[in-house]
C-alpha positions, 0 to 999 in steps of 0.5 A: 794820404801817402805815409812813405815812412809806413811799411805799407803805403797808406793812400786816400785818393780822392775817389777812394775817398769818394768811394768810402763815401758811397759804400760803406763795405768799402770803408776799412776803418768803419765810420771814423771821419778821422780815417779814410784809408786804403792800404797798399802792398810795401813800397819797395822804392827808395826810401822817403820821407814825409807824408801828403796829406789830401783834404779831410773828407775832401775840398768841397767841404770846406766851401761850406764854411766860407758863406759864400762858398757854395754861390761862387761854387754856382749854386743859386742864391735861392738853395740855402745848404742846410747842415747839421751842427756844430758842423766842423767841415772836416766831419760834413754831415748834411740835414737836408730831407730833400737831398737824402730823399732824392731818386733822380727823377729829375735827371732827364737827360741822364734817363735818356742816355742810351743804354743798349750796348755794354759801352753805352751801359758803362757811359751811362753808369759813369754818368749817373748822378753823384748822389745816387750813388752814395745812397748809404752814406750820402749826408756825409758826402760834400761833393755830392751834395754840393752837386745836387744844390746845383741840380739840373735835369738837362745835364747829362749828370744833372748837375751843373757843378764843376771841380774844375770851374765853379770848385776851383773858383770857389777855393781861389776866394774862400774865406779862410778866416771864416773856415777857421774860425773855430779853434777846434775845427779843421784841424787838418786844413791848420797844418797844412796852413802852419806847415807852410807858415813854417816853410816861409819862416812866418807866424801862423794867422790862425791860433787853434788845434791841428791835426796831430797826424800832419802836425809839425810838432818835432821842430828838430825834424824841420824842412823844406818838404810840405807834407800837408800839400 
């Protein structure tokens, strides 16, 4: 989230995210699900307006949500997710003994890289399995978890799960009638469909409750700019 209206910039990468994830020293504002934030230096540029809100706490939650999100996504039909709930996706929680027990002993290839020099010390760290690094914080970590329900050891990250490919597959065929289909949940992932029903002079498919930090309440201060994209 970028507020170019703050006298700090207040900004969520995805990795920032991913990181308030995997360490919680490196989470500012504790374990609310709501805030996962890092403050940067006053913007000194241009004044601008709106904000860019990113996906609470990141996509691949919410191809938990459509039945066949984690399938298109490449994980085999014969691993069921197994998650906690009520599970609203924007507050992922897994329930999966197996996945929080995981060591990476499965990881051959990844055990094999070679780690002799700095360089192939670092390419090595930067390969490690996504879920270990998130030891404290794993269950709430849905790309990890998405990664290990598509574990292979002969991968040198262990994984066969692709943002790229099977993620971006899996968003172009969500379901989003099954994503919102609780009033109360992905309060996020609603303004930002409202936000663009609104640009396009259109009635919103989805009745419910939006986030209030994007939601375009103020209809006086409407316009072109998509702050939720």
């Amino acid at each position: 989230m970028i507020d170019w209206s703050s006298p700090h910039r207040r900004l969520c990468t995805p990795e920032m995210i991913e990181r308030a994830h995997c360490d919680p020293t490196d989470r500012p504002h504790g374990t609310d699900c709501s805030r996962r934030c890092e403050y940067l230096p006053p913007y000194r540029g241009p004044a601008r307006a709106g904000f860019v809100s990113l996906a609470k706490p990141m996509i691949e939650a919410w191809l938990f949500a459509d039945p066949a999100g984690p399938t298109n996504a490449g994980v085999s039909v014969s691993r069921i997710p197994r998650l906690k709930t009520p599970n609203d996706p924007e507050c992922f929680c897994s329930d999966d003994p197996a996945f929080a027990a995981d060591s990476g002993a499965d990881c051959m290839a990844w055990h094999a890289l070679p780690d002799d020099t700095p360089k192939q010390r670092k390419k090595k760290q930067d390969s490690r399995p996504i879920w270990l690094k998130c030891s404290s914080r794993r269950s709430l970590h849905p790309k990890a978890y998405l990664a290990w329900l598509c574990l292979d050891g002969a991968e040198k990250k262990c994984s066969t799960y692709s943002e790229s490919k099977g993620g971006a597959y899996a968003l172009e065929r969500i379901a989003w009638d099954s994503l919102l289909a609780e009033i109360d949940h992905c309060c996020f992932v609603r303004s930002m469909v409202n936000d663009i029903a609104s640009c396009l002079g259109v009635t919103p498919a989805f009745a419910g409750a939006c986030a209030p930090e994007t939601d375009l309440a103020d209809k006086r201060r409407r316009n072109r700019l998509l702050r939720n994209v």
